[in-house]
C-alpha angles and dihedrals in degrees: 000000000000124000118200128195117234120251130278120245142200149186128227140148118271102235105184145315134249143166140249130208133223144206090246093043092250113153117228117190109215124187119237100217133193100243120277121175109231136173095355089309133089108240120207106153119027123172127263091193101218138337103269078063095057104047091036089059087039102230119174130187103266095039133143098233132176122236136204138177107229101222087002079274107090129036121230140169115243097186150293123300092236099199096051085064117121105183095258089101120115125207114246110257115229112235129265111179130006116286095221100042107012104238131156109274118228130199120198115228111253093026133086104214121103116211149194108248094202101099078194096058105140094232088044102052082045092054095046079045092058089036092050098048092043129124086240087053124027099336099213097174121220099046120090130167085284099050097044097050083055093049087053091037089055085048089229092127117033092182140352092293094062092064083068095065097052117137132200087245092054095050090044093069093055125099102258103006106117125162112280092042078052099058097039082055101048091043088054093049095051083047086053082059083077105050121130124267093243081052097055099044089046092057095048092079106240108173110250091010102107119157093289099049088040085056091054098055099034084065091042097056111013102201120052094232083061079052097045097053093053124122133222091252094046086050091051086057096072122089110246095022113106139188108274089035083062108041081051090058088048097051092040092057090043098065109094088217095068088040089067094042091060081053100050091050084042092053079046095055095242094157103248105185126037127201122259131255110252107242103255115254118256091249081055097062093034098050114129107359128121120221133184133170109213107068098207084052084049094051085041098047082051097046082046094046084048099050085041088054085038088050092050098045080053094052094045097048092055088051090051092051091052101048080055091053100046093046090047082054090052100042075047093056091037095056092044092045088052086052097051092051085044094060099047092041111105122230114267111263095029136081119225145179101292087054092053100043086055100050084049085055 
């Protein structure tokens, strides 16, 4: 049995509250904290999760709030301390456009993220950039969330293309990026070329299309311009592929934007289509199974097979019994027959009377 101990918590005051964007747009309120020291770490900055939290705990800027680390690993708020209040707190305004380009902010029906609706938003297209390169996506080594943002800053990738056309020349220019980091990076990006196509769709952000989605319609359609071409209601078709997954592929497709980036990994020789699997033959799938219709013939065959395997275990283990047997009677004879030719054998250096008789013969 395993005995935990609870969570530390902690209070602290509710500065303020931003958002973060994500690749996939999606607005993430985080709460800027005083400093408070939980769990062995100082927190400055813990999750609120998404809008309808925080107005159904009812958290306000100015607030005393508790916080805890989930897993002693990441911070989050678990609510207001509703009696420290003085009346200076201020409820948290919901977004209306995105905090980095301005943008409208859309929010799905159904769902309770808020999110940017420029697919060209500067934090967006870095995020879909770090995704992209990650060891869960195309795992393109050597590039991490720093190295990706200077690449972007030095304006030498727009999108995740672009990282396909990099040089030696262009990454030696680069803080930090000496020979032999520039070979190893250049090497995993020409591997990345060979991904699979699931991979590929799953590392192009599409919202509601993770690893497992990405598998499904990468055996459905096998290339991504069949993909591409597919409409809401074919996509509806598929097991697993809802709705609002496949109004997301539509509209993905749809952006102009994202039409010229399949181009552009297409122009760079990233393998865009992959053959599909041949359907197994029927004596494939039917090798070595047993079938019978009657389900009483079926209980007897298996008590007959069982008393048939019992039989033969039987039989095998009274044949093993007489080959012991038989090899313990001739280690018996050997031994007696050593003893016999011991007994008439003269001792070495004198001649006895088996010498003698045979010299007399």
């Amino acid at each position: 049995m395993a005995y935990k101990f609870p969570a530390e918590e902690a209070t602290t005051r509710l500065l303020d509250v931003t958002a973060n964007v994500g690749r996939t747009g999606v607005l993430t309120p985080t709460a800027l904290l005083e400093p408070v020291f939980v769990s062995g770490v100082t927190v400055r900055q813990a999750s609120l999760h998404n809008y309808d939290l925080i107005a159904e705990k009812d958290i306000r800027i100015g607030d005393t709030v508790i916080v805890k680390r989930s897993g002693e690993v990441i911070p989050y708020v678990v609510g207001p301390v509703i009696a420290a209040r003085t009346g200076a707190e201020r409820p948290v305004e919901r977004p209306q456009t995105c905090p980095v380009c301005a943008s409208p902010v859309a929010r799905d029906e159904g769902e309770v993220a808020y999110y940017c609706t420029n697919p060209a938003c500067p934090e967006r297209v870095a995020r879909n950039v770090e995704y992209f390169v990650s060891r869960g996506a195309m795992d393109i080594v050597g590039l991490g969330e720093r190295s990706v943002r200077l690449l972007l800053e030095q304006g030498l990738i727009a999108d995740e293309a672009d990282l396909f056309t990099l040089t030696a020349e262009d990454l030696l220019t680069l803080e930090g990026f000496a020979d032999k980091k520039v070979q190893n990076l250049l090497s995993s990006i020409e591997a990345a070329k060979q991904r699979p196509l699931a991979v590929l769709i799953g590392s192009l952000g599409i919202r509601g299309v993770g690893s497992t989605v990405a598998e499904v319609l990468a055996r459905h359609f096998h290339s991504m311009d069949a993909l591409a071409a597919a409409s809401e209601e074919e996509l509806q078709t598929i097991e697993g592929i809802g709705p609002h997954t496949a109004g997301a592929v539509v509209e993905w497709f749809a952006d102009p934007r994202n039409r010229a980036l399949i181009d552009k990994l297409r122009r760079a020789g990233v393998r865009l289509a992959e053959e599909a699997a041949p359907p197994p033959r029927a004596s494939d799938r039917l090798a070595g199974l047993h079938f019978c219709a009657d389900r009483h013939a079926a209980d007897a065959q298996t008590q007959r097979g069982g008393g048939a395997d019992r039989a033969a275990r039987r039989q095998g283990g009274r044949q093993r019994q007489q080959e012991d047997v038989l090899r313990r009677r001739g280690r018996g004879a050997g031994q007696q027959a050593d003893e016999g030719a011991g007994a008439r054998r003269p001792p070495a250096g004198r001649s006895g009377p088996v010498g003698h008789d045979r010299g007399r013969a």
